[in-house]
C-alpha positions as CSV (number, residue, x, y, z in Angstrom):
1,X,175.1,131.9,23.0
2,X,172.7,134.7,22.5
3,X,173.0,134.6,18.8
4,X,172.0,131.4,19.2
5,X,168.9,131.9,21.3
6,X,167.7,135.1,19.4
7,X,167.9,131.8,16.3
8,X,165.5,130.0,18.8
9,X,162.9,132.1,19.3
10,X,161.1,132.8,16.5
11,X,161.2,128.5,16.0
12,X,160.0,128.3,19.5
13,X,157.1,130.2,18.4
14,X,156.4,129.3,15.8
15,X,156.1,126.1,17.0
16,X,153.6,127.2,19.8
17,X,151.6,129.0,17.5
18,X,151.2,126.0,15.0
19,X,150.3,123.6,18.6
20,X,147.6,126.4,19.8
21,X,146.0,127.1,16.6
22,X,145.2,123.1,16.8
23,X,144.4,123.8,20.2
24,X,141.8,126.3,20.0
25,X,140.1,125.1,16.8
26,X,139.9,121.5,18.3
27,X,138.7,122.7,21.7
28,X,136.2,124.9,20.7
29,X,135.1,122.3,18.0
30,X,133.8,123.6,14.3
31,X,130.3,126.1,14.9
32,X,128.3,123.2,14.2
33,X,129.3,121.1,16.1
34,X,129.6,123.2,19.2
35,X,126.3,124.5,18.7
36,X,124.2,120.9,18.8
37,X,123.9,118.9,21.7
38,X,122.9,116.0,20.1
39,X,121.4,113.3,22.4
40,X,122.3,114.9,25.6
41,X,118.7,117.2,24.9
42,X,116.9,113.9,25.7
43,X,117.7,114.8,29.1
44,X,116.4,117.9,29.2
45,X,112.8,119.1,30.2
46,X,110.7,120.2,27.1
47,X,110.3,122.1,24.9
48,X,113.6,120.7,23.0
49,X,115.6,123.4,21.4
50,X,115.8,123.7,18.1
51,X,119.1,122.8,16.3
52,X,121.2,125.2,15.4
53,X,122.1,124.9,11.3
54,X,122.8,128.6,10.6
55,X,124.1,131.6,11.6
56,X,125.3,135.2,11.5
57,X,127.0,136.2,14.6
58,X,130.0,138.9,15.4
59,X,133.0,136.9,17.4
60,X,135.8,138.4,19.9
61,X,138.9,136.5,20.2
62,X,141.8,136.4,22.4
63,X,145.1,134.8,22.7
64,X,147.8,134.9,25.0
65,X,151.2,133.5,26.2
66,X,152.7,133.5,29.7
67,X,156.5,133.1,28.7
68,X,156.5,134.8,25.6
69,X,154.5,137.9,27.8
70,X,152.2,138.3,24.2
71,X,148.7,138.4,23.7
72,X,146.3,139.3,20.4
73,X,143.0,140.3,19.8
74,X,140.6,140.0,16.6
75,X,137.0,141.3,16.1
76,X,135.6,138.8,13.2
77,X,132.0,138.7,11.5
78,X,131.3,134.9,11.1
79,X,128.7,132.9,9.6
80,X,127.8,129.2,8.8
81,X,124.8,127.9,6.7
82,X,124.9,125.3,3.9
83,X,127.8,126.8,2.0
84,X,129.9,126.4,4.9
85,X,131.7,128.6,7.1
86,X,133.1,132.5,6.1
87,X,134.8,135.5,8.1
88,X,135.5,138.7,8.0
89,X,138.2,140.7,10.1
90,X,137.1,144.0,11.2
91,X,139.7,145.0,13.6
92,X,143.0,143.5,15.4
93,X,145.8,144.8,17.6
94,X,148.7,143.2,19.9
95,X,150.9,140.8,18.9
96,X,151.5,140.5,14.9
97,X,152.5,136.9,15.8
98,X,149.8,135.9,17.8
99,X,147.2,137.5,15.1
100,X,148.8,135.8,12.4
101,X,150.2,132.2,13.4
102,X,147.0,132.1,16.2
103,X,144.1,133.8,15.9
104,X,143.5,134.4,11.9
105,X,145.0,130.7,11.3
106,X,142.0,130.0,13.9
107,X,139.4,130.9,11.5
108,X,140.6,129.6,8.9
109,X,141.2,126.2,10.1
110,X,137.6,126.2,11.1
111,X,137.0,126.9,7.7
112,X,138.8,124.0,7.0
113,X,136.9,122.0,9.6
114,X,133.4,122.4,8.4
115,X,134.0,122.4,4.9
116,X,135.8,118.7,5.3
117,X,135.1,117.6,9.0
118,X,132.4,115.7,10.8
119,X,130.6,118.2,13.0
120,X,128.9,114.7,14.7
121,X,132.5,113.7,15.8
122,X,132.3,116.3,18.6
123,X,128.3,116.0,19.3
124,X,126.9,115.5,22.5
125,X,125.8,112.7,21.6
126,X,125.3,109.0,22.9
127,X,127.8,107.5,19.5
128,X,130.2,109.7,21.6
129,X,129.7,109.6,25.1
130,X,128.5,107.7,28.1
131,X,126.1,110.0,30.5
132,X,125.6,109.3,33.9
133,X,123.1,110.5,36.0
134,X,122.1,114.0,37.2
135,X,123.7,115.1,40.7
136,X,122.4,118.4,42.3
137,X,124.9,121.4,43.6
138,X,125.1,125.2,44.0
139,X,122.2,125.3,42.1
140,X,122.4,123.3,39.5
141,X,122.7,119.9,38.1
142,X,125.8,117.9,36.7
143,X,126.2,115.3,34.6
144,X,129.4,113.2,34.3
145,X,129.9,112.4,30.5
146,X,133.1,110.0,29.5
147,X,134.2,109.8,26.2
148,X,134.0,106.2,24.4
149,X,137.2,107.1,22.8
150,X,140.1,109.1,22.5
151,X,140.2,112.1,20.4
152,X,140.9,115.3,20.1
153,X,137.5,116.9,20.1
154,X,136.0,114.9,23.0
155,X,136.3,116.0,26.5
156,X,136.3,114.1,29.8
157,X,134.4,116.2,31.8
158,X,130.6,116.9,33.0
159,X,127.5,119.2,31.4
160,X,126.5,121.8,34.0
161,X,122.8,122.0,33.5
162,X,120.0,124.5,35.3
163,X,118.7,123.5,38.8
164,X,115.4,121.9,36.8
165,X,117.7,120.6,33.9
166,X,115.7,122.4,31.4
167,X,119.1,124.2,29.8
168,X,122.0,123.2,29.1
169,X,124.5,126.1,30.1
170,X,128.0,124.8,30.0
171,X,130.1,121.9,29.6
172,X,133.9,121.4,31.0
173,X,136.7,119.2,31.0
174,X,139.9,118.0,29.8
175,X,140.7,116.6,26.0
176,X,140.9,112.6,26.0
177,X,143.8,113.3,23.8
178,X,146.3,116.0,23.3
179,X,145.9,117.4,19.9
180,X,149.7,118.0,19.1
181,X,153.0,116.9,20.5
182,X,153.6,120.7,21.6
183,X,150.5,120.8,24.1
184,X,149.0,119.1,27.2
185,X,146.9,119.5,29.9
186,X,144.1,121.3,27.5
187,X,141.5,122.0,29.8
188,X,137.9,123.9,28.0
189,X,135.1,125.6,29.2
190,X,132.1,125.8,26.3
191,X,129.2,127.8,27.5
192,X,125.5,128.1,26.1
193,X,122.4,129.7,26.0
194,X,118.6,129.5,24.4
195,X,118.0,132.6,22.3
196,X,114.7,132.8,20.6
197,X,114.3,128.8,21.1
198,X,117.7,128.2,19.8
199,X,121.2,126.5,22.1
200,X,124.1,128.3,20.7
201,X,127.6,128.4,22.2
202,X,128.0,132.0,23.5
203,X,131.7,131.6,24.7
204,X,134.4,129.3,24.8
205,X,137.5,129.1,26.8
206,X,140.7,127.2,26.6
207,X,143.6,126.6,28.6
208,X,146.7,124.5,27.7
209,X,150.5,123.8,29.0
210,X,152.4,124.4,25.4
211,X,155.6,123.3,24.8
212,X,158.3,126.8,25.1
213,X,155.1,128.9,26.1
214,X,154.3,127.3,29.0
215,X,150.5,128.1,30.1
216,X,148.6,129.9,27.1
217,X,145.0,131.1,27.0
218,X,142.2,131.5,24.4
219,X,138.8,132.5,24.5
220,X,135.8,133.8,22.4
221,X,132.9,135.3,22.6
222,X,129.6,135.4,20.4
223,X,127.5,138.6,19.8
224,X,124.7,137.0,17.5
225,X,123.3,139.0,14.5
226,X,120.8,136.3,12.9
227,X,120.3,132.9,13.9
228,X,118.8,129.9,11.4
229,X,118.0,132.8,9.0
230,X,115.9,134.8,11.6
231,X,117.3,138.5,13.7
232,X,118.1,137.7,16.8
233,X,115.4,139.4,18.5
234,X,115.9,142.6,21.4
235,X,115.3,140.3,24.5
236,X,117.8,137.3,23.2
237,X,120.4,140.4,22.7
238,X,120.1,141.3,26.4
239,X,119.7,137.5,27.6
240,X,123.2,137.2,25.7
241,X,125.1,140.8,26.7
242,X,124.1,139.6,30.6
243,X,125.3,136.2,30.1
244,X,128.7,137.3,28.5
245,X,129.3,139.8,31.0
246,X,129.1,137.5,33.8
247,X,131.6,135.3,32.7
């Protein structure tokens, strides 16, 4: 019997890493599209932002499982423009696994995802959602958005905007649909902020029940270099490091 199971495990994980990897990339969405929000800025108090179509921007990531008792971490350089999406690995330590089937097969399924996706399939947009109205609480305001379909890059959830509505700084919720057989229950949190006139996802966080590796975590963070070809100027940098360090 415990030939048998040491035979397991590395299928059992494998398996979780190939059900996570689709969890994180389809949580977090492709850059492009997490970065627009699409019609939902029609809701918010001018000045709109402007879209976000480029960027250079140094990204933390994070993996972990409860029942395997693992966890990785990656430091990445990333960037999108009109070529597409490229990364660079500065530094990684923890689990080999993790790294490997999780974290680096992250990036490069967003790689993937830009170069052949639809970054307006996970928009906030109105082809992809129904909005309800604002509500007011702790303040700030929330708006209800339902999906008009399933997939696996919408979320049934609500925007969390600023008490006036001018910013959009998060948005939660559950995916309408499970993105693989070996996960459930995949619940993200995408959060946002202006810097230099520009809405940008700052951090992203996932959790998900995963078939053998029962409740697994991912997250990322965004340190911003350039954004749509410009530096990212001292005060956005500070705006940013505050923001992340609340979270």
């Amino acid at each position: 019997m415990r030939q048998r199971t040491e035979h397991r495990r590395p299928r059992e994980f494998t398996r979780w890493g190939l059900g996570f990897t689709l969890l994180v990339v389809l949580a977090a969405g492709s850059s492009a599209a997490a970065g627009g929000a699409g019609d939902a800025t029609d809701r918010l108090a001018p000045p709109r932002p402007e879209p976000l179509t480029q960027y250079r921007a140094f990204r933390r990531m994070h993996a972990r499982s409860e029942n395997f008792g693992q966890e990785g971490w990656l430091d990445a350089w990333t960037e999108l423009d009109a070529r597409g999406f490229r990364y660079q690995i500065v530094s990684e330590r923890g689990s080999d696994a993790i790294r490997s089937r999780v974290l680096k097969a992250v990036l490069k399924r967003e790689q993937d995802l830009v170069e052949h996706g639809d970054p307006g399939s996970a928009a906030l947009t109105l082809d992809n959602y129904d909005f309800q109205d604002a509500t007011q609480g702790d303040g700030e305001q929330y708006v209800q958005m339902k999906p008009k379909r399933k997939d696996v890059l919408l979320l049934d959830g609500r925007m969390v905007l600023s008490q006036d509505g001018s910013e959009l700084l998060r948005v939660e919720g559950r995916l309408t649909r499970n993105p693989s057989f070996w996960t459930s229950l995949v619940n993200v949190v995408r959060h946002y902020a202006r810097l230099d006139g520009v809405r940008v996802p700052i951090a992203t966080e996932s959790v998900a029940k995963v078939k053998f590796a029962g409740t697994s975590h991912f997250d990322v963070r965004y340190e911003y270099e350039t954004i749509n070809g410009r530096p990212v100027s001292l005060a956005a940098r500070r705006t940013a490091s505050s923001l992340s360090a609340s979270r």
